[in-house]
N, C-alpha and C positions, 0 to 999 in steps of 0.2 A: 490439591488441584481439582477431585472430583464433588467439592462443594462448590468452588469457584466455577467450576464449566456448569452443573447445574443452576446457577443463579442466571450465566450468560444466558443459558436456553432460555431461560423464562422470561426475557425481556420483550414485552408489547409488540409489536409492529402493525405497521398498519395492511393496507393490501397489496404494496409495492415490495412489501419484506425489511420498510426501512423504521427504524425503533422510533419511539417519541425523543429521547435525548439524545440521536442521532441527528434527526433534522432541527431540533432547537439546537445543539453545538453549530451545524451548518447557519442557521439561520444568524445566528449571533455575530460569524466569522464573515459572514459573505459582506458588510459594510468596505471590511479591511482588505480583504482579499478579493474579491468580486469590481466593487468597485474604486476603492482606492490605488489597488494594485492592475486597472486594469485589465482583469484574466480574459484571454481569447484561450479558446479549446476549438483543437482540431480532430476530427477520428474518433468520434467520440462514439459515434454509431455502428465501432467497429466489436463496441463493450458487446457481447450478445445479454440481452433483456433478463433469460434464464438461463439455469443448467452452470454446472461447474465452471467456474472462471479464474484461473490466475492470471495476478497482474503483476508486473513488475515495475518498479520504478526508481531512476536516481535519489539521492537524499543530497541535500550542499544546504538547506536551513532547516532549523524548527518550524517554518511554517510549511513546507514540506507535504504530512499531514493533512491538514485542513487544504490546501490547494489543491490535491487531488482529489481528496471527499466532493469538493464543490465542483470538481470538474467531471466526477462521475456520477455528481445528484441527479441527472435527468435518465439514467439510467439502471444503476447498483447501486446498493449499501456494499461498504466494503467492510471485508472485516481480514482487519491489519494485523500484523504481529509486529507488538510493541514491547519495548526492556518493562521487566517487570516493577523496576522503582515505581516508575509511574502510577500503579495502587497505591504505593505505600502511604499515603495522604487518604483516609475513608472516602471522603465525599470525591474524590478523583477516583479513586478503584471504583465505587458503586458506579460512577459513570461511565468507566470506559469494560465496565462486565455490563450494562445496558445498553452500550455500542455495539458490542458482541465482539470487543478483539482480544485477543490472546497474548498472554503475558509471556515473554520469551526471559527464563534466566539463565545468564550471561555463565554464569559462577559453574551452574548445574549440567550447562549444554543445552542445547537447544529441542534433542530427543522430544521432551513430553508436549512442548509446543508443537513441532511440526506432526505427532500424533494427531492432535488436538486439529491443526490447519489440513489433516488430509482426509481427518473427518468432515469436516464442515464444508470441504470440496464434494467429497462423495455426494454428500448430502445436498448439491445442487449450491452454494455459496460462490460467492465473489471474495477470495484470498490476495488481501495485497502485502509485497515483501519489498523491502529497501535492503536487497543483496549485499551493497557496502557494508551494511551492519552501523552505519556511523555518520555523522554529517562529514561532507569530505573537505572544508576548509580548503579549496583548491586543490586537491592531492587527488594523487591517484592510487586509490587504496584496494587492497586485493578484496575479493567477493568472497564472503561465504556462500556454502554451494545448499544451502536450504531450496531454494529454488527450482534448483535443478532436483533435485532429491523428492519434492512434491510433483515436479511435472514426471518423470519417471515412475513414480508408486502410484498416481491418478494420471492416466494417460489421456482419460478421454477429458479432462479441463482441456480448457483454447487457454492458449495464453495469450494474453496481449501485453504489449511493453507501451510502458509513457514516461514522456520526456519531459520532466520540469527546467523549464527555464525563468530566470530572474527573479528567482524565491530569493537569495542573498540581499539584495536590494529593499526588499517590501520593510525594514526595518530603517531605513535611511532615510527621516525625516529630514527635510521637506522637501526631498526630491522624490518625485514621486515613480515607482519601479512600474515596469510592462510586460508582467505578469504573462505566461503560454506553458499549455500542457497540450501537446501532442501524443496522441493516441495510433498506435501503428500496430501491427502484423509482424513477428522476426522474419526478414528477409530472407536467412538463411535456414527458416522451417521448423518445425517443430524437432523433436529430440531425433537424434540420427544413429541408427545400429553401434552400439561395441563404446557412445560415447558417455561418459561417466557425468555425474550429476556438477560436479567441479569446472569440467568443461563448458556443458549445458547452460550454466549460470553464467560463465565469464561470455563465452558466445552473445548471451543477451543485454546483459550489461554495458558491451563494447558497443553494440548496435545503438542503444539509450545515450551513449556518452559520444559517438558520433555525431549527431544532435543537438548536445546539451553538455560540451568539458565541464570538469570539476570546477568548480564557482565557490572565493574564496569570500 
C-alpha cells in the first residue's frame, strides 16, 4: 500500500491540482457523457475551489465515475475510492494511481483506504465516496458508513452531496439519455452531537436518493 500511495503522490498536475491522465480520461469521456448524454450540472459552485472537500454521491451505473468527474471539471479533481480489481490490469492501475484514487479492498475492509482518504482530506483534497458501496440496479441498498467515518475524524471538510440522475440510460442505444448532476448542501447540516458515523452516512444518502431513487 505504501509503494502504491507513493507512486499516487507523484503524479503531474497542473496548476488547478488536476493530473495530465485525469483531464485526458475526462477529455476522452466528455463526447459520451457531455454530449451525447446531454449532462446539465446544477450547484456546482457550491464545490469550494480549495481546502478539504468531501463529496458524496449515488452510484445506479458504471458511468457513475466519469459523470461526476466531468461535472466537477470546472472546479476539483476528485479523488475517489474505488474496489481495488480495478488495478489489477497494469496499464489501468498505473492510470487510476495517476488519477490519484484510492483502491478500497472489499476482502481486507476498508481501514487502510479510508486512512489513506483522511489523509488526502487533511491535505486539502477533494474526497469522493459512493456510500452504497455498489451500483444499486434499482434497490435500495444499505450505506456503508465510510462517509460518515471521514466526515467525523476530518471535521473541518464541507461536505457536499450530488445527485446523479439518468446515468442507467447513457448505455441505451439509440435512445438518447438526459443526463443531471445536482450539487447541494445536506439540508439537515453537517454531523450532529452523539451521532455515529452509520447514521451520518444514511442521513446523507437519503437526502441524495430524495432527488435521484435507485435507477435500475
Amino acid at each position: 500500500m505504501a509503494v502504491s500511495e507513493d507512486r499516487r503522490s507523484q503524479a503531474r498536475t497542473d496548476r488547478a491540482g488536476f493530473s495530465f491522465v485525469y483531464r485526458l480520461t475526462l477529455a476522452l469521456l466528455k463526447p459520451a457523457v457531455a454530449w451525447w448524454g446531454r449532462l446539465e450540472i446544477s450547484g456546482a459552485e457550491l464545490l469550494p475551489r480549495t481546502g478539504p472537500v468531501l463529496l458524496v454521491v449515488n452510484h445506479d451505473s458504471g458511468w457513475d465515475p466519469p459523470i461526476i468527474g466531468l461535472g466537477t471539471a470546472s472546479r476539483r479533481q476528485i479523488t475517489a475510492m474505488a474496489r481495488s480489481s480495478l488495478w489489477k490490469p497494469r496499464p489501468m492501475g498505473w492510470a487510476m494511481d495517476q488519477m490519484r484514487q484510492i483502491p478500497v479492498d472489499r476482502e481486507a475492509g476498508g481501514g487502510p483506504a479510508l486512512e489513506i482518504a483522511a489523509a488526502r482530506l487533511r491535505a486539502g483534497e477533494c474526497v469522493g465516496l459512493f456510500p452504497e458501496g455498489m451500483i444499486s440496479r434499482g434497490r435500495t441498498l444499505p450505506v456503508r458508513s465510510g462517509a460518515g467515518r471521514l466526515a467525523l475524524e476530518v471535521p473541518e471538510a464541507v461536505i457536499v452531496c450530488a445527485a446523479i440522475t439518468g446515468s442507467t440510460a447513457l448505455a441505451r442505444f439509440p435512445r438518447r439519455p438526459r443526463l443531471r448532476v445536482e450539487f447541494f448542501l445536506p439540508a439537515s447540516g453537517p454531523s450532529r452531537p452523539g451521532e455515529s458515523a452509520a447514521e451520518l452516512t444514511a442521513r446523507l444518502v437519503a437526502e441524495i436518493r430524495a432527488i435521484s431513487p435507485p435507477a435500475g
